[in-house]
ROKE-762584 format. One record per residue (C-alpha): x, z, y. Coordinates in steps of 0.05 Angstrom, whole numbers. Layout:
REM ROKE-762584
X/Z/Y;
...
//
This chain:
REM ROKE-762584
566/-264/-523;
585/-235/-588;
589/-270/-645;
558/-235/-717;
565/-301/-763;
589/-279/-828;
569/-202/-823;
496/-233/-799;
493/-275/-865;
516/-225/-912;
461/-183/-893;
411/-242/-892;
431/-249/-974;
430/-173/-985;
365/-170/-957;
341/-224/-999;
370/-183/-1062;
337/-119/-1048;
272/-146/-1022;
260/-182/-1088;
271/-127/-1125;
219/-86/-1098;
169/-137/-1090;
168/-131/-1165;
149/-57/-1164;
96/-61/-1099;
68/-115/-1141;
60/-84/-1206;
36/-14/-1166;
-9/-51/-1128;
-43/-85/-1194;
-47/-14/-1217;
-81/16/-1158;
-125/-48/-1153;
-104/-43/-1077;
-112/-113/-1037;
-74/-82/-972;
-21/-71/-1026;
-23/-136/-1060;
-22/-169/-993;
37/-128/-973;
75/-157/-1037;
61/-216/-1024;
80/-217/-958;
143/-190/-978;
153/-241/-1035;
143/-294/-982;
198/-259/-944;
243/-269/-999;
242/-347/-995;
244/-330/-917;
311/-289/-915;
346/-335/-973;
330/-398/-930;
351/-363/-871;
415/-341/-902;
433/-407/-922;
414/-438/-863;
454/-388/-823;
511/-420/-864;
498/-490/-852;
501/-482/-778;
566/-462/-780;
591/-521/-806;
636/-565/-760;
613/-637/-738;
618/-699/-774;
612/-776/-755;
544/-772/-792;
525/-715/-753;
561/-712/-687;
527/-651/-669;
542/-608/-725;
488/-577/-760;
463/-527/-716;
386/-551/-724;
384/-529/-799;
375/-457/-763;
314/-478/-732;
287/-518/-781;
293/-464/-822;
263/-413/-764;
199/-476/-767;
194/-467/-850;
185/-389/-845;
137/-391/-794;
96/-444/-827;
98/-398/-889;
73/-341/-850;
13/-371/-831;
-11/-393/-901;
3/-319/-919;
-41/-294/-862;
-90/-352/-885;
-87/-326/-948;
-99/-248/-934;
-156/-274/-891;
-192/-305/-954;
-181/-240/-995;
-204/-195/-939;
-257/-227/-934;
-279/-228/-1013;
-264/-155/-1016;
-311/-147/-958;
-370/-177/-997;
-354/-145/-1072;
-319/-79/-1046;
-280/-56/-1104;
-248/12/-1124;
-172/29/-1103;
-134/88/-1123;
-99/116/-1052;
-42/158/-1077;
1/99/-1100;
-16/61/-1050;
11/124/-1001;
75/122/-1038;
94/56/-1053;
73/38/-978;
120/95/-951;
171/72/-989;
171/-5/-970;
157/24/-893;
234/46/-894;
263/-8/-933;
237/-49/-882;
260/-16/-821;
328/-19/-858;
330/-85/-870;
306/-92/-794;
357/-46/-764;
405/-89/-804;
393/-156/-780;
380/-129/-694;
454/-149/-688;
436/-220/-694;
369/-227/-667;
393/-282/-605;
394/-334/-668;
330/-362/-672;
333/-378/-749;
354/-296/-752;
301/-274/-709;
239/-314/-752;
277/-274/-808;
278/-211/-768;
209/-224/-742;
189/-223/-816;
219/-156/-833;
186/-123/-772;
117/-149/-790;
123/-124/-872;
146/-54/-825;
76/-53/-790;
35/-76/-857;
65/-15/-889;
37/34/-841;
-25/-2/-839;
-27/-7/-918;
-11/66/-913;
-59/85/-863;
-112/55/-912;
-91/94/-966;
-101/162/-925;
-168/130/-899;
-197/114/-981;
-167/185/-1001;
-194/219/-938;
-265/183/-944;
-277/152/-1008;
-291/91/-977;
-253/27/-1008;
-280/-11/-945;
-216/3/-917;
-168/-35/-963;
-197/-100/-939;
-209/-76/-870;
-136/-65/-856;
-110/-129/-899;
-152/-170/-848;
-109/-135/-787;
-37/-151/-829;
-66/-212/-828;
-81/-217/-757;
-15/-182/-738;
26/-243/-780;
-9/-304/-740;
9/-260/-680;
74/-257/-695;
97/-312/-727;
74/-360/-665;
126/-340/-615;
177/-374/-675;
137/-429/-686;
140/-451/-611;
194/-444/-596;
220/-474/-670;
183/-531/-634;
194/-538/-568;
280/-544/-593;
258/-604/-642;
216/-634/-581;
288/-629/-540;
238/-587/-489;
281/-567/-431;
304/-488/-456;
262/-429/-422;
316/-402/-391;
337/-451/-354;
296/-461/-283;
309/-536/-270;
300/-534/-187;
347/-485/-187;
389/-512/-229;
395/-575/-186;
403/-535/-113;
465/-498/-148;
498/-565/-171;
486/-598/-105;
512/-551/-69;
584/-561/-99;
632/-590/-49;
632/-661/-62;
574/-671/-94;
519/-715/-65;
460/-710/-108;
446/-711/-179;
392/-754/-217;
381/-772/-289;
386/-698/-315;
369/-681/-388;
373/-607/-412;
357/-594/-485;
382/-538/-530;
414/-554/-606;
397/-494/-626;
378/-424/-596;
430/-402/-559;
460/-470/-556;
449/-512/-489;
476/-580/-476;
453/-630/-410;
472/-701/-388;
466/-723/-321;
493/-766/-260;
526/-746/-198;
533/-783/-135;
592/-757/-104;
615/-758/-32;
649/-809/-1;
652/-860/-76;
687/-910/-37;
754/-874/-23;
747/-815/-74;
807/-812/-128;
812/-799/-195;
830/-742/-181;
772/-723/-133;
721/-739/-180;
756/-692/-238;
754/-631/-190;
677/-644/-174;
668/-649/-252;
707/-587/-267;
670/-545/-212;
595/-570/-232;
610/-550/-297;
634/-478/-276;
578/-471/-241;
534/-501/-306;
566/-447/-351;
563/-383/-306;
495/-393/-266;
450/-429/-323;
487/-412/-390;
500/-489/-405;
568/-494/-438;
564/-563/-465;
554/-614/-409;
561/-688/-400;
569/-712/-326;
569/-787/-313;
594/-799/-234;
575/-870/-232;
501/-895/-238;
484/-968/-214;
417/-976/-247;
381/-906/-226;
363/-895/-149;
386/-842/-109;
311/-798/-114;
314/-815/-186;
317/-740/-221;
297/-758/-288;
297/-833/-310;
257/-869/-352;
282/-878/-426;
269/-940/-456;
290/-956/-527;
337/-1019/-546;
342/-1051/-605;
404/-1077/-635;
378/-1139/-649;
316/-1169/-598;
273/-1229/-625;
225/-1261/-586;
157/-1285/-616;
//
């Protein structure tokens, strides 16, 4: 795995930079040209902004080492981050849906040629910016920014495609028309981030990982019995982590040393088959049974009254 932290976040910033700046112009061009698909593109884009400077920053949070208050370190700011800009996305869809939708009662007139222009112009900024930030798309915070570069990429053809369709026909019925597709294309896209976003803050086992095979691989180390009370959860997107207990062979006249060399080849086998680098294996487990794959939790308090 290759690792693109700081080169990854200085693009996330300079993104930020030169997005704002043209969100200005689109803006102001699209007032002009009284374009909606235009408008929505800008705002898109403005949305964006927030997107990539909250990404950027959060892209330098995670890489912050771990503290007593937070023992994991703060690899979840990435995703909660990832969960922010995907939220945003859908109030911009939500948004472009309502405008569509006016425009589609009380058409109103749009001039195509800067639409055309400014359009073309934002299409390759945006495949830029895209191209830019590919080198760190296995980051889920990174990809939610990514995935909102790609999708201003597609509004700008279709915001371009609507400015050949009013020139070509003369009908402004277009403008709205293809607003309501950006607008589709956005909820499609952003919901892959927001699940996932999810499914990490629900400590859902990862989708890579295929649990059944997981366990045959791990009990099929020599000296391991069986395994129960196994937890796999991901800190962040490319960051797995499991507890679990093994029953080893033979408990009564193992070693020390026994034990360590079952521990050290599990984990091996963790890290090369299932991509699980962080690992926590407990060889001792009085209270589960034998069967037992994933216990019950039940929470304790501190301090227990009785009423």
């Amino acid at each position: 795995m290759h690792s693109h932290g700081p080169a990854t976040g200085t693009r996330l910033w300079a993104a930020a930079v030169v997005t704002g700046a043209f969100v200005v112009v689109e803006a102001a061009a699209g007032w002009w040209a009284n374009s909606l698909a235009l408008v929505s593109d800008a705002g898109h884009n403005l949305v964006d902004v927030a997107a990539l400077v909250l990404g950027a920053w959060a892209f330098r949070m995670a890489t912050r080492p771990a503290t007593a208050a937070k023992s994991y370190g703060f690899h979840r700011v990435g995703v909660l981050a990832a969960l922010a800009n995907a939220a945003t996305l859908l109030l911009v869809a939500g948004y472009i849906f309502y405008e569509g939708y006016q425009r589609l009662v009380q058409p109103e007139p749009v001039q195509s040629l800067p639409v055309i222009v400014v359009a073309a112009v934002a299409l390759a900024l945006n495949l830029a910016i895209a191209r830019a930030l590919h080198h760190g798309h296995g980051d889920l915070n990174v990809r939610a920014a990514l995935v909102h570069m790609v999708g201003d990429a597609v509004a700008a053809v279709g915001v371009i495609l609507a400015g050949v369709l009013v020139w070509l026909t003369g009908a402004t019925l277009w403008d709205p028309v293809v607003s309501l597709l950006i607008g589709a294309f956005i909820l499609w896209s952003s919901w892959g981030i927001l699940r996932e976003a999810v499914a990490i803050l629900m400590e859902s086992t990862p989708g890579g990982v295929q649990m059944e095979q997981l366990v045959r691989d791990v009990e099929a180390v020599p000296g391991v019995r069986n395994m129960h009370d196994l937890h796999v959860w991901s800190l962040a997107s490319n960051l797995h982590a499991l507890s679990a207990h093994l029953v080893v062979e033979n408990p009564e006249t193992a070693t020390n040393r026994d034990v360590v060399d079952v521990v050290r080849r599990v984990k091996h086998v963790l890290a090369d088959r299932h991509g699980i680098a962080h690992a926590t294996l407990e060889t001792h487990c009085s209270a589960c049974e034998d069967d037992c794959l994933a216990c019950d939790l039940t929470p304790r308090r501190a301090h227990q009254h009785q009423h």
